[in-house]
N, CA and C atoms as a LAMMPS dump frame, in Angstrom:
ITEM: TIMESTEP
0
ITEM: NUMBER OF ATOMS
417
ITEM: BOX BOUNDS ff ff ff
-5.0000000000000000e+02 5.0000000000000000e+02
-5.0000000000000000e+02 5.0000000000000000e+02
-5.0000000000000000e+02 5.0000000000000000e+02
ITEM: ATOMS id mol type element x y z
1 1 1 N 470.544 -103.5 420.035
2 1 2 C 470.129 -103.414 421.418
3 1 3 C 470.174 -104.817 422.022
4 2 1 N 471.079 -105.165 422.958
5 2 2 C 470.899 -106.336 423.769
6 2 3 C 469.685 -106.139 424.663
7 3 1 N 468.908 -107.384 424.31
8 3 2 C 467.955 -107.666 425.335
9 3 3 C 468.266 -108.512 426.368
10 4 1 N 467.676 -108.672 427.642
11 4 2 C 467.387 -109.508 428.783
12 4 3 C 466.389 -109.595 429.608
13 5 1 N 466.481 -111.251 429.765
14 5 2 C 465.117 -111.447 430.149
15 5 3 C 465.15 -111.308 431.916
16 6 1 N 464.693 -110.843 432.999
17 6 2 C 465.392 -110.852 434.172
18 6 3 C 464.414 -110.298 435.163
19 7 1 N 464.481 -110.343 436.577
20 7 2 C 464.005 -110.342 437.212
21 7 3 C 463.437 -109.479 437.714
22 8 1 N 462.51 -108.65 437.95
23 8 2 C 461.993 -107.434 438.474
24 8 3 C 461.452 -107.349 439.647
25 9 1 N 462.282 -107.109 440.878
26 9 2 C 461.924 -107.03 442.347
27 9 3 C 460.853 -106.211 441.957
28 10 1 N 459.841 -106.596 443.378
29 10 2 C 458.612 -105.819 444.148
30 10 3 C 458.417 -106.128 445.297
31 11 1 N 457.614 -105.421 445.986
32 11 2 C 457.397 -105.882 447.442
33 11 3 C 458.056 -105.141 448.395
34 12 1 N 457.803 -105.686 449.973
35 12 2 C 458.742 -105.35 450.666
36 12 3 C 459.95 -105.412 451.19
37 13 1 N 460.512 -104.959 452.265
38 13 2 C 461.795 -105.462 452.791
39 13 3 C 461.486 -106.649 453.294
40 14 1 N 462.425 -107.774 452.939
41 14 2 C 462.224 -109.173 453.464
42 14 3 C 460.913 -109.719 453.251
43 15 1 N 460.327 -109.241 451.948
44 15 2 C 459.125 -109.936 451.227
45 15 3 C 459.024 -109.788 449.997
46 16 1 N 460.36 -109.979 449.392
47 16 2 C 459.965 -109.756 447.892
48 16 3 C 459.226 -110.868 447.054
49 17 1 N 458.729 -110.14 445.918
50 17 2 C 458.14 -111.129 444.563
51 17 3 C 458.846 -110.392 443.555
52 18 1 N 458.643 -111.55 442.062
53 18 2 C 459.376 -110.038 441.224
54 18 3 C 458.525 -111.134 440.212
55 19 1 N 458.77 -109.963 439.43
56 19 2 C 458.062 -110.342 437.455
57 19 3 C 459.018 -110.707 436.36
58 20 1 N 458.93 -111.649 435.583
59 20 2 C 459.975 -111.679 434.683
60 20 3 C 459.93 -110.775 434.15
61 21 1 N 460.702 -110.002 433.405
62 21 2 C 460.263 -108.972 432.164
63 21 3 C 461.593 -109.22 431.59
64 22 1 N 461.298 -108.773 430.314
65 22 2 C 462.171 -108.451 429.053
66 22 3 C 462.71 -106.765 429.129
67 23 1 N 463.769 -106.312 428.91
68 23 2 C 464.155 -105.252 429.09
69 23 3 C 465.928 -105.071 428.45
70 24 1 N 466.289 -104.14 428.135
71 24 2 C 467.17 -103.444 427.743
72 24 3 C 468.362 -103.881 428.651
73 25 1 N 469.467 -104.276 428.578
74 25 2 C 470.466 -104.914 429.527
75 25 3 C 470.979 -103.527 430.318
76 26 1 N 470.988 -102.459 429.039
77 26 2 C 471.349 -101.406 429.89
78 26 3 C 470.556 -100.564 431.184
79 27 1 N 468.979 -100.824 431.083
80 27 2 C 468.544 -100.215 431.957
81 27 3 C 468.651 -100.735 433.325
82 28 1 N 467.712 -100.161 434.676
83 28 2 C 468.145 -100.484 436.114
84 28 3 C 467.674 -101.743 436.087
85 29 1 N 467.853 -102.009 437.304
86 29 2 C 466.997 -103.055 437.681
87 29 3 C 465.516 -103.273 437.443
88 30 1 N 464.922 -102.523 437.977
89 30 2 C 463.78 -102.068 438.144
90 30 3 C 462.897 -100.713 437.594
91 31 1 N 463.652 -100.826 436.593
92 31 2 C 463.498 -99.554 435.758
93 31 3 C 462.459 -99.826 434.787
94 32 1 N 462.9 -99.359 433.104
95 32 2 C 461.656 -99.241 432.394
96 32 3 C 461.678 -100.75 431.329
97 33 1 N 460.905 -101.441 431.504
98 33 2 C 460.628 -102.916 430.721
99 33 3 C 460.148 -102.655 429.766
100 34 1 N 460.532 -103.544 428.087
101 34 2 C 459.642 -103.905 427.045
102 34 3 C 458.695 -104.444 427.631
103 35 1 N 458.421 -105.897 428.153
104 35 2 C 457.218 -106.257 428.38
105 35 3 C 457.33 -107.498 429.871
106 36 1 N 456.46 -107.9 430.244
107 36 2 C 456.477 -108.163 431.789
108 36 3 C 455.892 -109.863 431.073
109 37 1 N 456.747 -110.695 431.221
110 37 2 C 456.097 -112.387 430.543
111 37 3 C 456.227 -113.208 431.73
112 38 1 N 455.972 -112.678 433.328
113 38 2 C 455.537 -113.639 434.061
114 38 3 C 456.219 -113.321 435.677
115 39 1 N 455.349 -114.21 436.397
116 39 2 C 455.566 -113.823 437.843
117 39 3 C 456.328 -115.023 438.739
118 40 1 N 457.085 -114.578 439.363
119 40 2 C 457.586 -115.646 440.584
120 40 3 C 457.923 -115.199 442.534
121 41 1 N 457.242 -115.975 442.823
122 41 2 C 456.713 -115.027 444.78
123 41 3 C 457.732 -116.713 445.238
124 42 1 N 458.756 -116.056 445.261
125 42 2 C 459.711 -117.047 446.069
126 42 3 C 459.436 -117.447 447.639
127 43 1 N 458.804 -116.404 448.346
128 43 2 C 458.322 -116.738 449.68
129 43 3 C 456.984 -118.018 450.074
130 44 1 N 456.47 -117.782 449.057
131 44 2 C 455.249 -118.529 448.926
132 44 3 C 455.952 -119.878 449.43
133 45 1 N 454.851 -121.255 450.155
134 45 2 C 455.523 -122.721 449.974
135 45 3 C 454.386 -123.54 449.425
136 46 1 N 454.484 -124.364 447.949
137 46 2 C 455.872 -124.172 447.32
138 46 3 C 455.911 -122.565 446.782
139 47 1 N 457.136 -122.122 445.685
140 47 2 C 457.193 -120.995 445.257
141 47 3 C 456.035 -121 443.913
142 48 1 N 455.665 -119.9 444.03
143 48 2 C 454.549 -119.616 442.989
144 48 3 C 455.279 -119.383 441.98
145 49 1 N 455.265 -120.06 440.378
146 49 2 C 455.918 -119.305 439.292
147 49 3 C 455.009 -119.714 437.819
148 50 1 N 454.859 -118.29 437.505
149 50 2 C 453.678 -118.337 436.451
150 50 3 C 454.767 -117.806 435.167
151 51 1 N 454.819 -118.463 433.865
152 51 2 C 455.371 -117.507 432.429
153 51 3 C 454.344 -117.831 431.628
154 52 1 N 454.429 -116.931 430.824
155 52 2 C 453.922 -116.822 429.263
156 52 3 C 454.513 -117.606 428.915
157 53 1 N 454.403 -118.904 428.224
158 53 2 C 455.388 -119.45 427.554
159 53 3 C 455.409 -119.054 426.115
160 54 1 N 454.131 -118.548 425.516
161 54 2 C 454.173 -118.037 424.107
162 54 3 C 455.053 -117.147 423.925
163 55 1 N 455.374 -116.239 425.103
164 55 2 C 455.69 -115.007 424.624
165 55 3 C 457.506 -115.367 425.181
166 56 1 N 457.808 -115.786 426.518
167 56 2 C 459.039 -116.32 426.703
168 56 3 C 459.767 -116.86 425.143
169 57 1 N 458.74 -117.811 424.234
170 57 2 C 459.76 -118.351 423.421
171 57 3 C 459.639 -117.566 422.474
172 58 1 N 459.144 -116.587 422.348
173 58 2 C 459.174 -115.621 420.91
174 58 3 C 460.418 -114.622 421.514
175 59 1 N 461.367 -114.579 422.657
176 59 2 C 461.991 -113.563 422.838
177 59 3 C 462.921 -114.494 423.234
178 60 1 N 463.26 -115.503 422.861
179 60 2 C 464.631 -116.391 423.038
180 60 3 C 464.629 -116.541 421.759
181 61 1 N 463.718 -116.573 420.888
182 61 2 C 464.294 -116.716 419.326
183 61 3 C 464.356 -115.747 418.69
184 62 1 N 464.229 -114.317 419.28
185 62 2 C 464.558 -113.135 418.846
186 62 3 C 466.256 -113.048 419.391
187 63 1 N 466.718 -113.886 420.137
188 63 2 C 467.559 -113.734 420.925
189 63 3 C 468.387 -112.815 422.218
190 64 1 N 467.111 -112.847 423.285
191 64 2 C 466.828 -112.266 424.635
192 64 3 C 467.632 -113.229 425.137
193 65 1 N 468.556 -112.328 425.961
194 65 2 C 469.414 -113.903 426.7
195 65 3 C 468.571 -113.844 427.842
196 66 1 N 468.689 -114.529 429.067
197 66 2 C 468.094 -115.006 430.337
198 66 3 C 469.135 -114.799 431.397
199 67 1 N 468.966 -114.383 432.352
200 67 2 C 469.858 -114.427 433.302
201 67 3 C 469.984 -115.729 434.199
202 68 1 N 471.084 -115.869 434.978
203 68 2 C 471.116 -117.025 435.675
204 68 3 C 469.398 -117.671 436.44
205 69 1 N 469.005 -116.843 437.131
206 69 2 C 467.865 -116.73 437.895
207 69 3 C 466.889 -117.459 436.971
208 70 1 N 466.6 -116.11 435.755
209 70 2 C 465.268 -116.733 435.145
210 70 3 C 465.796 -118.161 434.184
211 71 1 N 466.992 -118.621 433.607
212 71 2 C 467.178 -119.807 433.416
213 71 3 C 466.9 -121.012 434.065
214 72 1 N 466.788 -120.774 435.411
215 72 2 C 466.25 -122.028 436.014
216 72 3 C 465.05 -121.122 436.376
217 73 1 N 464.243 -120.839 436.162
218 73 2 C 462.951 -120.975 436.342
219 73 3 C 462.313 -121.19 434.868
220 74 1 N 462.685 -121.023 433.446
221 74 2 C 462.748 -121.238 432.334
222 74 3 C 462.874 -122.839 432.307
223 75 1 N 464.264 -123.546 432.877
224 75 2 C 464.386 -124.747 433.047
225 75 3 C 463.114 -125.511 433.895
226 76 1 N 462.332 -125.099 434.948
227 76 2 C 461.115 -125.641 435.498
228 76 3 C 460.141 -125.938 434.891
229 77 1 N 459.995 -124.11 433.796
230 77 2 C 458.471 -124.4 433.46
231 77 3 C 458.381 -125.385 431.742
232 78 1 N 459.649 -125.82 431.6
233 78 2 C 460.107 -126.176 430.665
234 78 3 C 460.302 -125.801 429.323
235 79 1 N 460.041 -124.48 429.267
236 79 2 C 460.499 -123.302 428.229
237 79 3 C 461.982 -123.817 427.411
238 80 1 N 462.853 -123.771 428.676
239 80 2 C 464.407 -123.938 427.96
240 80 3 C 464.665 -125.103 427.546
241 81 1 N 463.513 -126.201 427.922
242 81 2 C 464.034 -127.643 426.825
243 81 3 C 463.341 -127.523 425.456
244 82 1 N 462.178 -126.503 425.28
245 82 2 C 461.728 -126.463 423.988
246 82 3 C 462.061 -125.362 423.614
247 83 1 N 462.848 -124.332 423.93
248 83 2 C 463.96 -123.83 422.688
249 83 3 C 464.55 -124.229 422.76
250 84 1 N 465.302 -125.258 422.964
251 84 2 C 466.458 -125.811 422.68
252 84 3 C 466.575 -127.065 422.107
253 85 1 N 464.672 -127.539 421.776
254 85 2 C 464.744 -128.859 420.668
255 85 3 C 464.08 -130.05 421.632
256 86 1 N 463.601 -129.654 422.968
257 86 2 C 463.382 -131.056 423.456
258 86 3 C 462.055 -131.104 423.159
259 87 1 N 461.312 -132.104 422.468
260 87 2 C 460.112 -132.073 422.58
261 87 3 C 459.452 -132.906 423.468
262 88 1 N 460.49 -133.073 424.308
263 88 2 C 459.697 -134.355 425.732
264 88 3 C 459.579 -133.284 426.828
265 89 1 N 460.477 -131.919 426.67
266 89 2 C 459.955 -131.182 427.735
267 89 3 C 458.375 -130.397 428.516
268 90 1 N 458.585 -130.808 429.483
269 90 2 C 457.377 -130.533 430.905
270 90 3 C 457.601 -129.569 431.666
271 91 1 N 456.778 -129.286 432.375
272 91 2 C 456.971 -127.914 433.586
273 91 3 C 457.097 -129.327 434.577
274 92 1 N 457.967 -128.832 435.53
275 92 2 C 458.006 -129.307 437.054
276 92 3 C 457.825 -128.663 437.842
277 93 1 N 457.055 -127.705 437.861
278 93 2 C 456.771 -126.957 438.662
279 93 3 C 455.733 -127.318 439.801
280 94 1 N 455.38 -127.323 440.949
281 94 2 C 454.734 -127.321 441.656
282 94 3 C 453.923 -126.818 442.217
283 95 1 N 452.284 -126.98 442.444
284 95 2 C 451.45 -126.323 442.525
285 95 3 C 450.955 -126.557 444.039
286 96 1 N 450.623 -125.483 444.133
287 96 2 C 449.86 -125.53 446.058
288 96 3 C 448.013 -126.39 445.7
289 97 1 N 448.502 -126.633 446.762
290 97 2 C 447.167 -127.993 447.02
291 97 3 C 446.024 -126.795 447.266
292 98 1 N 444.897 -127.481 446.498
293 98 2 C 443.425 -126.261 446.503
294 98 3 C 443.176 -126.627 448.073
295 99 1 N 442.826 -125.336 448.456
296 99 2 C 442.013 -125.618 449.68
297 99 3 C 440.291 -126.171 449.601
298 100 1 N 440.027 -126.789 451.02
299 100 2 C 438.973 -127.97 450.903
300 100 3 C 437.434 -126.485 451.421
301 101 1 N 436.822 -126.848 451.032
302 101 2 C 435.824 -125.832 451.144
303 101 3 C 434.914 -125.419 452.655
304 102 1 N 434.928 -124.158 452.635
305 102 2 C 434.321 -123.964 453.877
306 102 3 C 432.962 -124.802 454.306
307 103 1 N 433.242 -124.94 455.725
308 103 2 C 432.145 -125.873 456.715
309 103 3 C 431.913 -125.263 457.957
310 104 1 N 430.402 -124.786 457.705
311 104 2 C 430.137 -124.183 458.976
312 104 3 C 430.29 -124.826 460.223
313 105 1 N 430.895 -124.579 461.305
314 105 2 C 430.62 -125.828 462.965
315 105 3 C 429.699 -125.052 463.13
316 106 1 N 428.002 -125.853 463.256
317 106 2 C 426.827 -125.574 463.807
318 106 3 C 426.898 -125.842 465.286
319 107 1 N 427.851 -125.995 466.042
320 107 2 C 428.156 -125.882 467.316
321 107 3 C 428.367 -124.737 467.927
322 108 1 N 428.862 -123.557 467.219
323 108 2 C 428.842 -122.093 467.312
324 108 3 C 428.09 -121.261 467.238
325 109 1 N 427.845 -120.313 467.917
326 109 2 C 426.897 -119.681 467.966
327 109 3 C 427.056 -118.296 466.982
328 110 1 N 426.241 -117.593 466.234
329 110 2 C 426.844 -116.356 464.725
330 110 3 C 426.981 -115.252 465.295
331 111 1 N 427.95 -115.188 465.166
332 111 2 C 428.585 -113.832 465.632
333 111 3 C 428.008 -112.614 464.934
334 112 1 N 427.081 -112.865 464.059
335 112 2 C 426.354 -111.539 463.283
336 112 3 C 424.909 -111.3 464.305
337 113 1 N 424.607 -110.097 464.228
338 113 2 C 423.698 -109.718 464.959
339 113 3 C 422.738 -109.842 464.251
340 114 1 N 420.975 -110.026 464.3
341 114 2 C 420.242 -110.119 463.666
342 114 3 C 419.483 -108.551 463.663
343 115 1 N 419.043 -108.648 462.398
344 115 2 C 418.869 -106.501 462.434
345 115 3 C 417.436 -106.198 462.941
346 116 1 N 417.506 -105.288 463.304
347 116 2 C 416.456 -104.752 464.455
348 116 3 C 415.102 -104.311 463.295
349 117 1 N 414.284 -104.686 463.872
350 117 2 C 412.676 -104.682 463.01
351 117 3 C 412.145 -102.885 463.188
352 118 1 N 412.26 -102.176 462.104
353 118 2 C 412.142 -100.926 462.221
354 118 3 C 410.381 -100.91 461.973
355 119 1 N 409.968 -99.753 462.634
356 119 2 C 408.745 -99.673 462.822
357 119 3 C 408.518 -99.09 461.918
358 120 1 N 407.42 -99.696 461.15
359 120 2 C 407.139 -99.031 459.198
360 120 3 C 405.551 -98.69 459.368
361 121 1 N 405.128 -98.256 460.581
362 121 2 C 403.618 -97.699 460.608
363 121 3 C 403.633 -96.244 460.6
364 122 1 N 405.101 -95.971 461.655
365 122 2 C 405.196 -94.022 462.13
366 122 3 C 405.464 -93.424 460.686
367 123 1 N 406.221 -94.175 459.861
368 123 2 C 406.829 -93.203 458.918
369 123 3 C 406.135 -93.061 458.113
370 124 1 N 405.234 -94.092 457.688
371 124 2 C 404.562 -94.343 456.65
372 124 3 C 403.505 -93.275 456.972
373 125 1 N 403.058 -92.985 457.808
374 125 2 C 401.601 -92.173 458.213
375 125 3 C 401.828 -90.879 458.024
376 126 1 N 402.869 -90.756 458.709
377 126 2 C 403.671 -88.643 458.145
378 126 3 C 404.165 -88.717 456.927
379 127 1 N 404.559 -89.574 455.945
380 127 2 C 404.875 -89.311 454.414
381 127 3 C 403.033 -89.039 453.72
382 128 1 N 401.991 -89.432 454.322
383 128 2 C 401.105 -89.252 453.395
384 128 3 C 400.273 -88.05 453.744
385 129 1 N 400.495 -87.504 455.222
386 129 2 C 400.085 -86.489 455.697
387 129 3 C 401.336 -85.149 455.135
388 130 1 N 402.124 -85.036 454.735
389 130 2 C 402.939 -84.116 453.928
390 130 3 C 402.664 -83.91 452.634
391 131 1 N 402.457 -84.867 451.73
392 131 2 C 401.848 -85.077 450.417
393 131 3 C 400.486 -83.928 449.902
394 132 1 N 399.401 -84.683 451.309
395 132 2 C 398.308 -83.766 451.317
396 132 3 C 397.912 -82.39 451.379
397 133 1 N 398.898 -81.821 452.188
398 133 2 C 398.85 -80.39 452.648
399 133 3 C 399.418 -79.804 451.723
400 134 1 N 400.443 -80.006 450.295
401 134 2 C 400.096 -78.893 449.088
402 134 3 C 399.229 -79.167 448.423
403 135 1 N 398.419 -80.225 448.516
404 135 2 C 397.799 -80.123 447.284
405 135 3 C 396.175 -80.011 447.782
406 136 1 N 396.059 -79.305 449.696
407 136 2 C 394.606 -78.66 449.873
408 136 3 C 395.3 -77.207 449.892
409 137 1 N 396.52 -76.511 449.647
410 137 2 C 396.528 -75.291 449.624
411 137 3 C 396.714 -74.976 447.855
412 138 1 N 396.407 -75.9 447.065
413 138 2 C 396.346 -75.451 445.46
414 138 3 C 395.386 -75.473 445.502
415 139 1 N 394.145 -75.652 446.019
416 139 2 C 392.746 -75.135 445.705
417 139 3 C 392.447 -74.762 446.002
């Protein structure tokens, strides 16, 4: 059985992401996968790209070929210089800057309403007057 490692569209029209997966050369595109070893959202800036690298290099030395695509994203996260012997290889991949943490402007006024003070004398007085009246008609 030839394996390949390759790309698995998702998403919408003119918004795709796809998953690496491992799969059967013969099946679809998007058909049925051995196993799913990582994600890449090309729209994103920069592009988001996450692999397994444990599991990427256990299926290049089973000998899973890679398609053009996932070879250079293999080449980023630096997968393909350490099957192939480099031990100076790195990911170059690029990560989106954390966002800085929310700060209220106390110049604004809260758009939440403050909740209305329910009157806890009416209810309270008819729950104990219901209580009473079976238990003066059991005697």
């Amino acid at each position: 059985m030839a394996v390949k490692i390759r790309l698995k569209r998702l998403g919408k029209i003119r918004a795709p992401y796809y998953r690496i997966v491992v799969a059967d050369s013969r099946t679809k595109r998007d058909g049925r996968v051995i196993e799913e070893i990582g994600k890449y959202h090309p729209t994103e800036e920069p592009s988001f790209i996450e692999v397994d690298s444990e599991r990427a290099q256990y299926w290049l030395s089973v000998g899973a070929q890679p398609t053009e695509q996932v070879l250079a994203i293999l080449k980023l996260t630096g997968d393909w210089g350490q099957y192939k012997g480099d031990k100076n290889a790195v990911s170059t991949v690029r990560t989106a800057e954390a966002k800085g943490e929310f700060e209220v402007d106390s110049s604004k006024k809260s758009v939440i309403k403050p909740k209305a003070e329910k009157k806890a004398d009416e209810p309270a007085a008819e729950a104990p007057a219901d209580e009473a009246a079976p238990a003066e008609d059991a005697e």
